[in-house]
C-alpha positions as CSV (number, residue, x, y, z in Angstrom):
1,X,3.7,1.0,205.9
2,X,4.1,4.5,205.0
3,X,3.3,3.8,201.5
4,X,0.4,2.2,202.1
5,X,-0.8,5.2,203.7
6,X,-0.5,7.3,200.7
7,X,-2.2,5.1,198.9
8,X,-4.8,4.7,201.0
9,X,-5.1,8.6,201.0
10,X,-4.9,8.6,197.0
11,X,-7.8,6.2,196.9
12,X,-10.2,8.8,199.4
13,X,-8.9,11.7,197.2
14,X,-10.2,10.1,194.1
15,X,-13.5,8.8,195.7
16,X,-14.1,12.5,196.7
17,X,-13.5,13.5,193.1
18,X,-10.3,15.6,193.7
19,X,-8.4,15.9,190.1
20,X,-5.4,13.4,189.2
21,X,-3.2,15.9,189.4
22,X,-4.0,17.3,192.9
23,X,-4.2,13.8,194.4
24,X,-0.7,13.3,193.0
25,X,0.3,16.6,194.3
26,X,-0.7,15.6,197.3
27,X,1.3,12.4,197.2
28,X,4.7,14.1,196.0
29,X,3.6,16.0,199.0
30,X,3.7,12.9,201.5
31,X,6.5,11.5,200.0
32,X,8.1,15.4,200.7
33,X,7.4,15.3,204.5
34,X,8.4,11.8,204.7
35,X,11.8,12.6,203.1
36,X,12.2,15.7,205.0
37,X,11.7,13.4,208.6
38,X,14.0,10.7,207.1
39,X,16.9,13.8,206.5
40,X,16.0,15.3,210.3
41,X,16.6,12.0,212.0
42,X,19.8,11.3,209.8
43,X,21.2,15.3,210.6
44,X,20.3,14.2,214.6
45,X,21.9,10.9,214.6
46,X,25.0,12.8,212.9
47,X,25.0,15.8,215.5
48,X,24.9,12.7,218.0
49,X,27.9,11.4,217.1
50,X,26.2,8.4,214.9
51,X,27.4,9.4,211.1
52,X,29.0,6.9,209.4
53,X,32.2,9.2,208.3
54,X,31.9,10.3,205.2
55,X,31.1,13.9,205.8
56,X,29.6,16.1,203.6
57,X,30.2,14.3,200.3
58,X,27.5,13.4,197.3
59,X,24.6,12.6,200.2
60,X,24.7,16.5,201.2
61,X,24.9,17.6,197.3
62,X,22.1,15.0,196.6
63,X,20.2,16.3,199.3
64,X,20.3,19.8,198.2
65,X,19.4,18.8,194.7
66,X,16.5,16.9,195.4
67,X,14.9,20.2,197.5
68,X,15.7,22.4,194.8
69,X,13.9,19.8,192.3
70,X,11.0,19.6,194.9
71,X,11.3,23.8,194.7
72,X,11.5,23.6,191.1
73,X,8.0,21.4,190.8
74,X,6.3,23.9,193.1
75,X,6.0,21.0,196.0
76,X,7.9,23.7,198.3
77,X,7.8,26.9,199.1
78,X,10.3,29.3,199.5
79,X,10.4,29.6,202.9
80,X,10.1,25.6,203.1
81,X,13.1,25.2,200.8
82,X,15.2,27.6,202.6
83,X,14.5,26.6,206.0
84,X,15.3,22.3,204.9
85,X,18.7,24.1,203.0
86,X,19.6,25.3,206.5
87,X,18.7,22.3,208.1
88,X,21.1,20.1,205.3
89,X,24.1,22.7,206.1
90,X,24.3,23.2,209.6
């Protein structure tokens, strides 16, 4: 459903006339946040007792890679990036 939702918002950005690349900015954008609330709700189930073991194995090193790509493409900000690492690591 999600999905659908940035689609529907690349579809307005286009019929406005915004540039390829901004609208698809915008959409590594979405996808971002989305990510980002999908990592919050997996940290608070963790913190509530609900992690399924493993600890702090490839997931956390995956994690932290895919904010510094996200960094690295400009999509965050340093402050952004720095504030999801502290999220990730406690």
């Amino acid at each position: 459903m999600k999905l659908s939702v940035v689609g529907a918002c690349l579809v307005i950005l286009t019929m406005l006339g915004v540039a390829p690349a901004a609208a698809q900015q915008q959409a590594d954008m979405a996808a971002m946040q989305q990510q980002m609330a999908a990592m919050q709700a997996q940290q608070a189930q963790s913190a509530m007792g609900g992690g399924g073991g493993g600890g702090a194995g490839p997931d956390l090193t995956a994690e932290l890679q895919k904010l510094g790509d996200l960094k690295a493409q400009g999509l965050l900000t340093d402050e952004e990036f720095a504030a999801a690492k502290a999220r990730l690591l406690g």
